[in-house]
C-alpha positions in Angstrom: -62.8 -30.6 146.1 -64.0 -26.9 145.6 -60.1 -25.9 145.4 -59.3 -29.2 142.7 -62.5 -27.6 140.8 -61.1 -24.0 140.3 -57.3 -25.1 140.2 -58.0 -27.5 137.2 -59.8 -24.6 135.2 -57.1 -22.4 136.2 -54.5 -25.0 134.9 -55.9 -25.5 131.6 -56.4 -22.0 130.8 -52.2 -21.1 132.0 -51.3 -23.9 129.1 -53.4 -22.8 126.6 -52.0 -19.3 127.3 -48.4 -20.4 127.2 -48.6 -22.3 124.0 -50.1 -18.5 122.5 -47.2 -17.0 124.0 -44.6 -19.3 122.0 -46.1 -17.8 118.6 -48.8 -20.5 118.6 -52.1 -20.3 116.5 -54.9 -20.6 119.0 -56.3 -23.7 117.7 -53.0 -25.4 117.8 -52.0 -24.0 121.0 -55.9 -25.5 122.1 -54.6 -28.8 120.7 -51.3 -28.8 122.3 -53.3 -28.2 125.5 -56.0 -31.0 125.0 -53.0 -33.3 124.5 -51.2 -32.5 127.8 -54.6 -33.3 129.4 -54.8 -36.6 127.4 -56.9 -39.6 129.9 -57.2 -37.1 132.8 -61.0 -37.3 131.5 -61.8 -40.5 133.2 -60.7 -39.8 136.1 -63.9 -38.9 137.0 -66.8 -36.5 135.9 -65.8 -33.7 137.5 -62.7 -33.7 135.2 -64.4 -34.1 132.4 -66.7 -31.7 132.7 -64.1 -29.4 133.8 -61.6 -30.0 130.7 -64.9 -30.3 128.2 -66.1 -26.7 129.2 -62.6 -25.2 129.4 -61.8 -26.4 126.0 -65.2 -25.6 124.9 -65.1 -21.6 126.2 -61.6 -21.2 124.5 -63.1 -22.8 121.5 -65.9 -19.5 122.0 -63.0 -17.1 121.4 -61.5 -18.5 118.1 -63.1 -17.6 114.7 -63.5 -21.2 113.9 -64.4 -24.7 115.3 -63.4 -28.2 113.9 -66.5 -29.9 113.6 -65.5 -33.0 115.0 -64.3 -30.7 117.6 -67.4 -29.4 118.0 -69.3 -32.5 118.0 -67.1 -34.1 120.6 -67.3 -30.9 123.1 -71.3 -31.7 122.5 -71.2 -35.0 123.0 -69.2 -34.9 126.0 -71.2 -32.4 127.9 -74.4 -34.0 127.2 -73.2 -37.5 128.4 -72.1 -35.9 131.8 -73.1 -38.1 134.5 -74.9 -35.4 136.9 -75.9 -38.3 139.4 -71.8 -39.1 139.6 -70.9 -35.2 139.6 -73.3 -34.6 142.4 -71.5 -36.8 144.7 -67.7 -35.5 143.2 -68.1 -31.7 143.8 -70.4 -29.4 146.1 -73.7 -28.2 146.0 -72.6 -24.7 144.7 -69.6 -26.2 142.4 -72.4 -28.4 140.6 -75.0 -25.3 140.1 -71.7 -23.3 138.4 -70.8 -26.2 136.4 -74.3 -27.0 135.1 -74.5 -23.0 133.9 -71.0 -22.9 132.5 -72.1 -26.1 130.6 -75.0 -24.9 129.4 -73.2 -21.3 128.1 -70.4 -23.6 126.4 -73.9 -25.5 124.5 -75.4 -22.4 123.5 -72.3 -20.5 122.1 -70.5 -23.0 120.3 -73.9 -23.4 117.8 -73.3 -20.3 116.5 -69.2 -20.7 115.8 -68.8 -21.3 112.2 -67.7 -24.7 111.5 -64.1 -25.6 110.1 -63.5 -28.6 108.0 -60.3 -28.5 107.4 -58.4 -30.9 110.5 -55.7 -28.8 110.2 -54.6 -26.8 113.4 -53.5 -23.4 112.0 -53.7 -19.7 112.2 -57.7 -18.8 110.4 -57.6 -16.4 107.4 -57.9 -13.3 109.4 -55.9 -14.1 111.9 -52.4 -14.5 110.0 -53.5 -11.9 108.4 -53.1 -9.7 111.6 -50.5 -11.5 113.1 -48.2 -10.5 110.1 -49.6 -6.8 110.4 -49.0 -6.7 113.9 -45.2 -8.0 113.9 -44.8 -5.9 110.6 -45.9 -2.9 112.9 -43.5 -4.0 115.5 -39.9 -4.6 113.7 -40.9 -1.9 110.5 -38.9 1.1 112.5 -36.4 -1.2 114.1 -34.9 -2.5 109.9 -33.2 -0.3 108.0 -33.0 -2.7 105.4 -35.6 -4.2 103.3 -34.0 -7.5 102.8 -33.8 -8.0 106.7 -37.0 -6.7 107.4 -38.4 -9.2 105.0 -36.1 -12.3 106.4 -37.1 -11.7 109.8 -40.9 -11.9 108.7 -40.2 -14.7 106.9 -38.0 -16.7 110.0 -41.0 -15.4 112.3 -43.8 -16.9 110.6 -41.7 -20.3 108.9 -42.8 -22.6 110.8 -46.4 -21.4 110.1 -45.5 -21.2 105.8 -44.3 -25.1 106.5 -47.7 -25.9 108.4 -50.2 -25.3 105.5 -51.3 -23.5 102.3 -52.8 -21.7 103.2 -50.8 -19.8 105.7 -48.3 -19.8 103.4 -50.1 -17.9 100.3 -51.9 -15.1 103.4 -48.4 -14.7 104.8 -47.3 -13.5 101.1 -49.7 -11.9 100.0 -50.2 -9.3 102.8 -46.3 -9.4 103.4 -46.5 -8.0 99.3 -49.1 -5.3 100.8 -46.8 -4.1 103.1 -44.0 -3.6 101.6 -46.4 -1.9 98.8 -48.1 0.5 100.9 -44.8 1.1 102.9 -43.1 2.0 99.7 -40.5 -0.2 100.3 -37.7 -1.0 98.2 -37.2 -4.6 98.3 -37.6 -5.3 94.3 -35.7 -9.3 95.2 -38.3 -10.2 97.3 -41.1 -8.7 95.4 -39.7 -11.1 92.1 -39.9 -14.5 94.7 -43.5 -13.5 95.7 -44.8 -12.8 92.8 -43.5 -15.6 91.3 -45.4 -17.7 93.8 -48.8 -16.3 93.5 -48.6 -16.3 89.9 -48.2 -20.2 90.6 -50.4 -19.9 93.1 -53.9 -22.6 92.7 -56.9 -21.5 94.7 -57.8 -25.1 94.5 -54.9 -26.9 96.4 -56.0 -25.3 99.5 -59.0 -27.4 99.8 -61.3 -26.6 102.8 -58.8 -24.8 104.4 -60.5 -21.7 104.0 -64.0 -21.1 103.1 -65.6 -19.8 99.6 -65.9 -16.8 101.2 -62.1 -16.2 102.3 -60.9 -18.0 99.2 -62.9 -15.1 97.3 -60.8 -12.5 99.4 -57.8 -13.7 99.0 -58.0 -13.9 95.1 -59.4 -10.4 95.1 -55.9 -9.2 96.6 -53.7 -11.8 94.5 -55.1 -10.0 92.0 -54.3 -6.2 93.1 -51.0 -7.3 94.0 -49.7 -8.9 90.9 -51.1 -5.9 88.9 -48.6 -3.5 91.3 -45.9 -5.8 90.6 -46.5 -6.8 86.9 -43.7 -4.4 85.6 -41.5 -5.9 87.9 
């Protein structure tokens, strides 16, 4: 059982990494993984105990938690059957369960909650994945126009997914090419025309009071660099 125990962990974690690999968001590449999983829970309590605290420690690395997420990562731990588990794994396997349990409990209280059920890259973290793939293709394009539409095919699917996204992906796209000094005066017209259109209040819960703050904060600076344009 030992090997099952440690292969199933090992399993989990290999999806969730893939589904990062393919340009994923870590809370939809969590979901994606959860799905391939789907019923393998009752097969018995050492599966789900295994899939709840695997989900629940990759949950410990994101910025974010939905919280019906977190309340169903709770609730599952706490109505683990121990008497049932006992008799599924061995003596040593149980003891490393219970205390990976109990460190999933204790960390996932202090993960700010997310009330948006929308799977998606957090405000942050768009925010550097744009700067990090900026960083990468910036010395590879010549031109601004296809250093822009490559940024723009690379994150599509994420500008498609929410609002959100969409207006972060933008807006520090617009920085870049700012503090790059980059002429790319077409693509500067589209964006600005779509923050100037931009309402805080259609991304809903999306982001929080505080992001929603930041982000208007560098609307802001950006349209007053471009307002000549």
């Amino acid at each position: 059982m030992k090997r099952n125990y440690e292969a199933l962990f090992g399993a989990f974690y290999e999806n969730y990494f893939y589904f990062k690999s393919e340009g994923m968001s870590g809370p939809e590449a969590l979901a994606c993984t959860c799905e391939a999983y789907f019923g393998m829970d009752k097969r018995g309590e050492m599966e789900k105990a295994v899939l709840s605290i695997a989900e629940g420690r990759i949950h410990l690395t994101h910025s974010k938690i939905f919280v019906k997420s977190k309340q169903k990562i709770i609730d599952a731990l706490n109505s683990l059957d121990l008497n049932k588990l006992q008799h599924e794994i061995a003596p040593d396997d149980y003891q490393d369960i219970l205390e990976r349990r109990d460190m999933v409990l204790d960390g996932i209280e202090s993960i700010p909650v997310d009330y948006s059920p929308n799977t998606r890259y957090y405000y942050f973290e768009i925010e550097k994945e744009v700067k990090n793939f900026f960083g990468i293709i910036l010395n590879e394009k010549k031109d601004a126009i296809e250093l822009v539409e490559e940024i723009m095919e690379r994150f599509e699917r994420e500008c498609r997914s929410t609002l959100s996204e969409k207006i972060v992906v933008r807006t520090t796209l617009a920085e870049l090419l700012i503090r790059y000094r980059i002429n790319a005066k077409g693509e500067f017209l589209k964006i600005k025309n779509e923050l100037e259109q931009f309402d805080m209040n259609d991304v809903g819960e999306q982001l929080s009071e505080f992001e929603k703050l930041d982000l208007s904060m560098r609307i802001k600076e950006v349209l007053t660099k471009l307002q000549n344009l």
